[in-house]
N, C-alpha and C positions, 0 to 999 in steps of 0.2 A: 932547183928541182921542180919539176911540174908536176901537178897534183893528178893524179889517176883518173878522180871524178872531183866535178868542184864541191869545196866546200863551202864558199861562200859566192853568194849570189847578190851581184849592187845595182840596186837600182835608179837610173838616170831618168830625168824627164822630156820625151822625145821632141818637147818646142825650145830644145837649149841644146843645139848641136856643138854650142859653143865648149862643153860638158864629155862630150861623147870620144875624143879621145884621152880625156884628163881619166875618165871614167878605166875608159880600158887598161891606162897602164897604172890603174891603182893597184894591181896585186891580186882581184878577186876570179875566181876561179870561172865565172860567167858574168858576161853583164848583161842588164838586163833592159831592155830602150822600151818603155813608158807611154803608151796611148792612151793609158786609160784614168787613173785617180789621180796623177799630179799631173794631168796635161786639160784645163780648161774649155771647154764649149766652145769659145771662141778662137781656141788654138789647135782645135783638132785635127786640121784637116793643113794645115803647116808644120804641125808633129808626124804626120804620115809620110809626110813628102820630105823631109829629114831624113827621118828611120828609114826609107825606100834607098834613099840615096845613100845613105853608111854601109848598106849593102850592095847595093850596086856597085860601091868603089871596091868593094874586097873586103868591106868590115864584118866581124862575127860577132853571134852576140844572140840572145832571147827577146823578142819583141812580145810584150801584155799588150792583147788586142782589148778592145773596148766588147762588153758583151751583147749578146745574142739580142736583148731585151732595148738596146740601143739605138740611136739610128745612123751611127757610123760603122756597127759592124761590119758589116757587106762591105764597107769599103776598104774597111782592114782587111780584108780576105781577101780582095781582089786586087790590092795593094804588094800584098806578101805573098801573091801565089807563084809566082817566077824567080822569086830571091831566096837564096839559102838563108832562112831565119828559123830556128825552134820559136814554136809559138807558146805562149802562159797564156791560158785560158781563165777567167777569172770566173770566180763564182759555180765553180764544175761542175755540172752534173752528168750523169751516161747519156740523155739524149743529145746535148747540145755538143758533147764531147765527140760524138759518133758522127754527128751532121761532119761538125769539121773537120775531121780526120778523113772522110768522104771527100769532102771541096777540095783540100789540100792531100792527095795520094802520098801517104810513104813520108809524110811531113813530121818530124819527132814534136811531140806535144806534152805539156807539162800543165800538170791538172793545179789550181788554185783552190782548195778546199775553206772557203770563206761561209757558209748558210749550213742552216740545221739536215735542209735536205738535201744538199751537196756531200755532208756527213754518215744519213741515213742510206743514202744512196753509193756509199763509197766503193761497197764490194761489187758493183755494178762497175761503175767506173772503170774499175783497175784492168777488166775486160776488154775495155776498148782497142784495137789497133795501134799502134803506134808510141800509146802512152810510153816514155820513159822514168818519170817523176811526179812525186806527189810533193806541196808546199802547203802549208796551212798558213791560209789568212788571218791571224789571231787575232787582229780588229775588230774585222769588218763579220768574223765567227761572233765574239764576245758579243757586239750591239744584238746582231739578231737572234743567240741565243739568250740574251739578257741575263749572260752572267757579267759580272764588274771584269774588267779587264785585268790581267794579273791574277786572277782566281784560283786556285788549286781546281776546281771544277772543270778547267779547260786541258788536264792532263787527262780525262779521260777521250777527247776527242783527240789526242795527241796519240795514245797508245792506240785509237784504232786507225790510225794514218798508218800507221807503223805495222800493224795485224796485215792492214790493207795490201801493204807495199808489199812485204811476203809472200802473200796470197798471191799478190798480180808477179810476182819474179822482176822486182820492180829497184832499183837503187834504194837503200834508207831513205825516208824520207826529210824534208826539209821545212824546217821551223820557220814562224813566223819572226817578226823584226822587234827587236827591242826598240823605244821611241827614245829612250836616252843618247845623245847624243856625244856626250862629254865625259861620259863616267865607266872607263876601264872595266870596273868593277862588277859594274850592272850588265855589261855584256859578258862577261866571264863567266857572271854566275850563271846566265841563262843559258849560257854555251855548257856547261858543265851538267846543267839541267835534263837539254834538250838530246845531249848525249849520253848520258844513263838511262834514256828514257828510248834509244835505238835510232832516234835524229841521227842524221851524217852530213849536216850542213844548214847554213841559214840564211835567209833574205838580211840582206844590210841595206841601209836607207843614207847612210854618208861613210863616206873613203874612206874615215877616221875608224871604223867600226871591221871592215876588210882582215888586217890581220890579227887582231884579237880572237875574231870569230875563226884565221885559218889555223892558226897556232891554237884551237880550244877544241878542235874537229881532229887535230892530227895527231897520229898513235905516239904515246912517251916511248921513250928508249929502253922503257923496261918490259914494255908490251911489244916491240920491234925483238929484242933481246930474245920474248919469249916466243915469238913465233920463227925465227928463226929456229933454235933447237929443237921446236918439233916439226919440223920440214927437216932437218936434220937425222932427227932420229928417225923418223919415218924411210927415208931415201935409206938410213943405214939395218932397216928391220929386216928387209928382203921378205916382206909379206907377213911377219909375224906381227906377233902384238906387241903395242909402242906402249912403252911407259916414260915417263918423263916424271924427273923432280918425285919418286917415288907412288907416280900418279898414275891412272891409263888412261891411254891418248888415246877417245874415239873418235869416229867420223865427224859428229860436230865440234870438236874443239881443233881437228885439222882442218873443215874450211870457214873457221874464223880464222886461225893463222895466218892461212893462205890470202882470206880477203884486208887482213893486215899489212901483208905486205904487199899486196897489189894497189893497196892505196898510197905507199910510198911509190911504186913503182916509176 
């Protein structure tokens, strides 16, 4: 069954084409091809001409350009301007997000919420053209807000990704990567985390991480169960008032149902 909107997102390094179909048929809902933090100064410009080419042949897929502040940008833009690629803009802010949604017309963009003022600035952001998704950088957040990594302190910049996404009529947004590699557990728990928290999906960093994170995103059988019956009783109200399970079913508890089962869909 294919997932409505992805909920996990893998990210490959775009100077290891060797990767790039191992990648795709890991299972994750988008992949993600890498210009910019796992692809070296020395390999930039052999990562471009990769990633140009996996699209050229027919491949899909999210390409992270390297940033504005860099001096490969330009060429990732002018790289990606003729290929159907969603672009991950790192480090996001409203003006640099605006530039490029300009260079690239009608181009779907996915904001990287990594700096304090890419945070401050968010309800700007979510304005922009084209945006579809917001991701939080939790790393590369954590150094430069100097809190420790892992912090309770970083769910408040998590709840306004989430305010944000609303605001802009935007997909849930997507959480940043767990760095554990090997431990089931530790993605689970972040998954379980990141979804009480209004997350609806997350960056993964190895294959091994893919369906922990789709199976921790996807509605249990008793939340499918429950939104089916009020779609049910709704169709059978004929306009009146729905109650359900001795409860009354109003408008926001019919389009989370609805958005329940359009994510099995």
């Amino acid at each position: 069954m294919l997932m409505a909107t992805p909920r996990s997102y893998l990210f490959v390094p775009g100077n290891r084409p060797d990767r790039f179909a191992k990648a795709a048929a890991a299972g994750a809902g988008a992949v993600i091809f890498d210009l910019e933090d796992a692809v070296g100064p020395e390999a930039k410009d052999d990562a471009r001409s990769h990633v140009a080419q996996w699209f050229a042949d027919g491949g899909t897929g999210i390409v992270r350009i390297n940033g504005a502040d860099t001096p490969w940008h330009g060429d990732d833009i002018a790289a990606l301007r003729d290929l159907a690629a969603e672009i991950m803009v790192p480090k996001a802010e409203p003006a640099g997000m605006a530039e490029i949604a300009a260079r690239l017309t009608a181009r779907p963009l996915m904001a990287l919420v990594e700096t304090v003022a890419g945070l401050a600035a968010l309800r700007d952001t979510v304005k922009v053209p084209s945006l579809t998704r917001l991701a939080f950088g939790n790393l590369d957040f954590s150094a430069d807000a100097r809190i420790p990594e892992g912090s309770p302190a970083l769910d408040h910049a998590r709840f306004e990704l989430v305010l944000a996404s609303r605001l802009g009529d935007l997909l849930p947004p997507i959480d940043g990567v767990t760095t554990a590699l090997s431990d089931p557990e530790a993605i689970a728990r972040d998954v379980r985390h990141a979804r009480s928290m209004g997350f609806g999906a997350k960056l993964c960093i190895h294959p091994a991480q893919v369906a922990p994170v789709n199976a921790g995103f996807a509605p249990s059988d008793d939340e499918i169960d429950w939104a089916r019956r009020v779609i049910a009783a709704l169709e059978n109200a004929n306009g009146a008032a729905v109650q359900l399970d001795g409860k009354m079913i109003d408008r926001p508890l019919i389009d989370h149902a609805r958005l329940i089962l359009g994510d099995i869909a």
